[in-house]
C-alpha positions as CSV (number, residue, x, y, z in Angstrom):
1,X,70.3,117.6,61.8
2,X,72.0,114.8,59.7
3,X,72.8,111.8,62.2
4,X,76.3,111.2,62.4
5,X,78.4,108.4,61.1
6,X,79.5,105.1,63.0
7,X,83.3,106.3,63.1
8,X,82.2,109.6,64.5
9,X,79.9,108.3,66.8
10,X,82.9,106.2,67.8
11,X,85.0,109.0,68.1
12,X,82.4,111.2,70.1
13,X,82.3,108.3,71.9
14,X,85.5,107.5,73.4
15,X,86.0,111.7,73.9
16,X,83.4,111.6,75.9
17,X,84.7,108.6,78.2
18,X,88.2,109.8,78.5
19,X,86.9,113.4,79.7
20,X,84.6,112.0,82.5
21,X,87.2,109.7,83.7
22,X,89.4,113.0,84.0
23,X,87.5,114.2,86.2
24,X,86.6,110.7,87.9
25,X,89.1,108.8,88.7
26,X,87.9,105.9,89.9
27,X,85.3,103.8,88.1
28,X,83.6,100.3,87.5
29,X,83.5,97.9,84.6
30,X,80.5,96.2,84.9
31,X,78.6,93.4,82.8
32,X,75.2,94.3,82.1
33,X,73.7,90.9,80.6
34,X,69.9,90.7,80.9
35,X,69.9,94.5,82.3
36,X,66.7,96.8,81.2
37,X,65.0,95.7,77.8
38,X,67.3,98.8,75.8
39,X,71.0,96.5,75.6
40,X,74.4,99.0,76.1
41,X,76.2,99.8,72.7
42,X,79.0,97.7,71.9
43,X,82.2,99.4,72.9
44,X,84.2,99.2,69.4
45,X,88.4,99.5,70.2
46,X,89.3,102.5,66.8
47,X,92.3,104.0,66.0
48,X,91.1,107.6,67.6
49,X,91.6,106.0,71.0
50,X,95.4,106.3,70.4
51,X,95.3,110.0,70.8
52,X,94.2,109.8,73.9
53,X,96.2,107.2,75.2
54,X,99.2,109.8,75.3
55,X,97.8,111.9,77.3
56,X,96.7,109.5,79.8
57,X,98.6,106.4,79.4
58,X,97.3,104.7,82.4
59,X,93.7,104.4,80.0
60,X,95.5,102.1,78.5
61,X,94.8,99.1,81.1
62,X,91.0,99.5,80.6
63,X,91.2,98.4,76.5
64,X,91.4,94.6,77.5
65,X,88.0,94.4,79.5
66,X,86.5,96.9,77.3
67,X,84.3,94.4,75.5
68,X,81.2,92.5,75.1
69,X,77.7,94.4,76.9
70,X,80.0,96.2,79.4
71,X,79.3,100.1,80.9
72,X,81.3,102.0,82.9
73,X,79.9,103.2,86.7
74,X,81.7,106.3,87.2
75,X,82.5,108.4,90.6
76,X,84.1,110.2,92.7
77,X,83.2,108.6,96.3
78,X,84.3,105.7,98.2
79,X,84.2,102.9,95.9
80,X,82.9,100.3,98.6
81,X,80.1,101.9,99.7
82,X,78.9,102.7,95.7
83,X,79.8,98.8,94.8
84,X,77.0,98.1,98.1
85,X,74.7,100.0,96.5
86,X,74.9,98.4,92.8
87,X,74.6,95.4,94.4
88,X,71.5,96.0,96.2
89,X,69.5,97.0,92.8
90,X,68.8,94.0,91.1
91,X,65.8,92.7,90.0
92,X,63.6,88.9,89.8
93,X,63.1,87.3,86.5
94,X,61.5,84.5,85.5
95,X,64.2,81.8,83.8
96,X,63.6,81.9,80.0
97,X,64.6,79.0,77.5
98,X,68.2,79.0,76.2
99,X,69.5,81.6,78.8
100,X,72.5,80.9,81.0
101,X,71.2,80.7,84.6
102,X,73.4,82.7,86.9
103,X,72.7,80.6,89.6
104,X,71.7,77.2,91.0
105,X,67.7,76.9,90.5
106,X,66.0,74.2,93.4
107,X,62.9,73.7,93.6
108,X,61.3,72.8,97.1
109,X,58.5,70.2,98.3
110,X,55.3,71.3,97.6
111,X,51.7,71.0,96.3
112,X,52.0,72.3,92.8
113,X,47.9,72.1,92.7
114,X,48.2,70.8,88.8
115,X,46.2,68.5,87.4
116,X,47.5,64.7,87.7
117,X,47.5,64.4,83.6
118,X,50.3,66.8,84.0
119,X,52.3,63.8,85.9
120,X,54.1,62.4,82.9
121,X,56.1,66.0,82.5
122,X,57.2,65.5,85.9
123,X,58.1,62.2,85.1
124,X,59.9,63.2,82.1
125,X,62.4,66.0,84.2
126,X,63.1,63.1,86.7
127,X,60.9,64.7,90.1
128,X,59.3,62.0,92.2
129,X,55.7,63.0,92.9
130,X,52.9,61.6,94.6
131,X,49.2,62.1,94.4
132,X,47.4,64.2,97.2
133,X,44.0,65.7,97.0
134,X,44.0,65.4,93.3
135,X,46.8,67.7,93.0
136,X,50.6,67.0,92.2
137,X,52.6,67.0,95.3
138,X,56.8,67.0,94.6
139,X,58.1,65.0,97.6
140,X,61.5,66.3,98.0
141,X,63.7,69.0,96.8
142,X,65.3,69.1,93.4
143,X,68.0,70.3,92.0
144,X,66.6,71.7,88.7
145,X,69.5,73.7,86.8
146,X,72.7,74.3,88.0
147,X,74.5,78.1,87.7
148,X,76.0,78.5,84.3
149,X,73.6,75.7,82.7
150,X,71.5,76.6,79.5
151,X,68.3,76.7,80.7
152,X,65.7,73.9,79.2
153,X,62.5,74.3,77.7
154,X,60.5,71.8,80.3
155,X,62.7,73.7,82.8
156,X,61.6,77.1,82.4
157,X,58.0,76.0,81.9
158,X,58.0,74.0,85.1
159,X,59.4,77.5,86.7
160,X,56.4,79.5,85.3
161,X,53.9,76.9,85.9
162,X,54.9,76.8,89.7
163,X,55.6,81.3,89.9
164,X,58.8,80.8,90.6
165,X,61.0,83.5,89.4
166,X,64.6,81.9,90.2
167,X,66.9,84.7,88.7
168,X,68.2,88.0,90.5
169,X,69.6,90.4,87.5
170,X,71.8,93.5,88.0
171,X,74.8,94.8,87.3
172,X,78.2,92.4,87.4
173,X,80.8,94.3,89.2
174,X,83.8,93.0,86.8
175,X,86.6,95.1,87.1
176,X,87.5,98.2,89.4
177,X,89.6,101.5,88.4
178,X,91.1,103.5,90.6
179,X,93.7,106.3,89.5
180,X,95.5,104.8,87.1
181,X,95.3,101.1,88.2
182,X,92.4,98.5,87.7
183,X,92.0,95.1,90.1
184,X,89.4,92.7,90.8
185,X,86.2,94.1,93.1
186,X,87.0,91.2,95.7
187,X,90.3,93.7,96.7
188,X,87.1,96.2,98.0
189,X,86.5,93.4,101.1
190,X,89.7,93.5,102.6
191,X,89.2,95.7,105.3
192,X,92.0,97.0,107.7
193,X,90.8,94.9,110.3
194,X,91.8,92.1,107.9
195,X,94.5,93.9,106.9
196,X,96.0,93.6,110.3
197,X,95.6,90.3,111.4
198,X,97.4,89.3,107.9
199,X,100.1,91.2,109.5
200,X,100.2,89.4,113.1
201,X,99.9,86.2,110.8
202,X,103.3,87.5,109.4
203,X,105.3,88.4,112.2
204,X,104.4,85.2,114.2
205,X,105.4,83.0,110.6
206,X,108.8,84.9,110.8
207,X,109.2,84.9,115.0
208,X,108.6,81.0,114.7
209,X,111.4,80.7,111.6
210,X,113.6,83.0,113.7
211,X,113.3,80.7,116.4
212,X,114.0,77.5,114.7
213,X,116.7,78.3,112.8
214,X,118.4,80.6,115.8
215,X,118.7,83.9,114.0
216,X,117.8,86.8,116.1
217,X,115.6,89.6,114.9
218,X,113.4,92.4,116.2
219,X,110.5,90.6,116.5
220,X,111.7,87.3,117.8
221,X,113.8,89.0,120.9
222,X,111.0,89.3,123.2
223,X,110.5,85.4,122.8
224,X,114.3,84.6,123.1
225,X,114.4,86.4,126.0
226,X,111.5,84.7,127.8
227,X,112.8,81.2,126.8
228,X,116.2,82.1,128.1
229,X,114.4,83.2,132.1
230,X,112.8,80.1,131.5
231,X,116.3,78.5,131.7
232,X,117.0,80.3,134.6
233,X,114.1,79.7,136.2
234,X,114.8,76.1,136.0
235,X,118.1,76.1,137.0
236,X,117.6,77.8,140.0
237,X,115.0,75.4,141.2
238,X,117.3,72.4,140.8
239,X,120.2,74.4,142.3
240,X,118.0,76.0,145.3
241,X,118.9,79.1,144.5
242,X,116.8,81.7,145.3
243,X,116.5,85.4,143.4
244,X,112.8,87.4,144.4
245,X,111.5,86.3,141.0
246,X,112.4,82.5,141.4
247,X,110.9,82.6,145.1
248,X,106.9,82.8,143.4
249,X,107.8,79.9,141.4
250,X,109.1,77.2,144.3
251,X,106.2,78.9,146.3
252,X,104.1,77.3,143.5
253,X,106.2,73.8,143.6
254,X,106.1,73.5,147.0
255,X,101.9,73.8,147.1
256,X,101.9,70.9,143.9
257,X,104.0,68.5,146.0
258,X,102.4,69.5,149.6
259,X,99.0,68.3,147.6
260,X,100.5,64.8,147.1
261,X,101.3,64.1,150.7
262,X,98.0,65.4,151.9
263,X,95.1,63.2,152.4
264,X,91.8,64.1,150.7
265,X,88.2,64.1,152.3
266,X,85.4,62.9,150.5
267,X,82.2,65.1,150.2
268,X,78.8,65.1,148.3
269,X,77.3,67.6,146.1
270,X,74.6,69.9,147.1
271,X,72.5,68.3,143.9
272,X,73.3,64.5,145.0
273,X,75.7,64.1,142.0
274,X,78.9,62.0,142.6
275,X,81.2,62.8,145.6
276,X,84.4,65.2,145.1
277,X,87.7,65.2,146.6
278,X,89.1,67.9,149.0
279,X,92.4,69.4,149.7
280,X,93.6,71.9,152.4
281,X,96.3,73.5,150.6
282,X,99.1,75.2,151.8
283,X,100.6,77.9,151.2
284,X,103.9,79.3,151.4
285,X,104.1,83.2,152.7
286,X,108.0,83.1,153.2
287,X,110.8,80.7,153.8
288,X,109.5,80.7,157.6
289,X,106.2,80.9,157.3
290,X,103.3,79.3,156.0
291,X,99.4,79.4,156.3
292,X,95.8,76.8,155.6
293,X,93.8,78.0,152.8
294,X,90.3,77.6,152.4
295,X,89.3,74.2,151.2
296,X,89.9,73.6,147.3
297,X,88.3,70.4,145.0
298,X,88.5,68.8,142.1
299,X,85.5,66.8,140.6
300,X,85.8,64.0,139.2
């Protein structure tokens, strides 16, 4: 069978994408740098793609982050718990020369067990070093490479001399699409716990503006009507005028300044600390009657 030409293979290509993502629509972009030794194809933008784009427009937001080594992840289940499970699937490497790390690279204190001719390298990336049973010993922790850094020669030899394999390589969640519309994977964290509290943060932002500037809404009523009984309240305990609900609160007065004119007894703690002061507090039952509580302290 005669192999096919690049244009076809192109065309194939793209026919074959648009048909699974008619029957799933929701899928990942994802970056697969430094993936499996066999590299993804380059994903080349050709005029046959047009075609499609009529019958599903919305195909059309995937053509900007179609490039570089990028595959498409495509399903039919809940997209959070598929992302979990790329994520988990990634594999150690040992840092080459001339890559880009992904991440920071530190290496900890430890005895290297090489030689002490090989102290001049260590010397030469900057690690302090000491001497200790004829070994190399680093003394502190270094900071090696930092993320996005070309990795050095001396670097990536020091890695492999010590075992260290500092990399984790897997597939880069990059974009997400979902029916038609494509966002960031980060929107696959907000959860509707998080989802709700955004909204309590909401209401109390426009409950406190409604309050300062005076203009009543829905949410805000319930607090300008407990501000306004507070302003009852306090009138009718400078007027002495009494209503059930207003008789709790000068109940509650008359205990605070029944407290000042009582005289306090001094006792020790059980553990021998320092002494605390005691009250008998009264309280008030009704206008005519009144009773001794049990004693009551505060330390101090």
């Amino acid at each position: 069978m005669p192999r096919e030409d690049r244009a076809t293979w192109i065309s194939n290509y793209f026919l074959k994408i648009i048909q699974l993502l008619d029957c799933n629509p929701k899928c990942f972009i994802v970056g697969a740098d430094n993936v499996g030794s066999k590299q993804m194809q380059q994903i080349q933008i050709s005029l046959s793609i047009c075609g499609y784009l009529e019958n599903n427009p919305a195909l059309e937001k995937l053509l900007p982050h179609i490039w570089g080594n990028v595959g498409f992840v495509l399903t039919k289940e809940d997209l959070t718990e598929i992302r979990d499970m790329l994520l988990a699937n990634k594999m150690t490497a040992v840092a080459s020369a001339r890559a880009i790390a992904p991440c920071d690279v530190a290496v900890p204190p430890q005895n290297t067990g090489l030689s002490p001719k090989m102290a001049s390298f260590f010397q030469a990336l900057g690690i302090t070093t000491k001497i200790s049973r004829g070994t190399i010993e680093i003394m502190s922790d270094v900071r090696l490479i930092k993320a996005r850094d070309k990795v050095g020669t001396r670097e990536a030899t020091l890695l492999n001399m010590l075992n260290i394999s500092p990399f984790f390589f897997g597939l880069i969640i990059q974009q997400v699409f979902n029916n038609g519309s494509i966002y960031n994977p980060e929107i696959l964290d907000i959860t509707e716990e998080t989802l709700y509290l955004r909204f309590l943060e909401g209401i109390r932002n426009v409950v406190n503006f409604c309050l300062q500037t005076g203009y009543p809404t829905v949410v805000s009523v319930p607090c300008l009507i407990i501000n306004g009984y507070k302003w009852v309240l306090s009138v009718a305990v400078e007027t002495e005028y009494t209503f059930p609900l207003a008789e709790k609160v000068n109940a509650f007065l008359l205990v605070l300044c029944m407290l000042q004119l009582l005289q306090p007894r001094w006792k020790s703690r059980k553990n021998g600390g320092n002494l605390m002061k005691i009250w008998d507090l009264v309280y008030l039952i009704s206008p005519k009657e009144t009773t001794i509580s049990k004693w009551t302290w505060l330390y101090l």
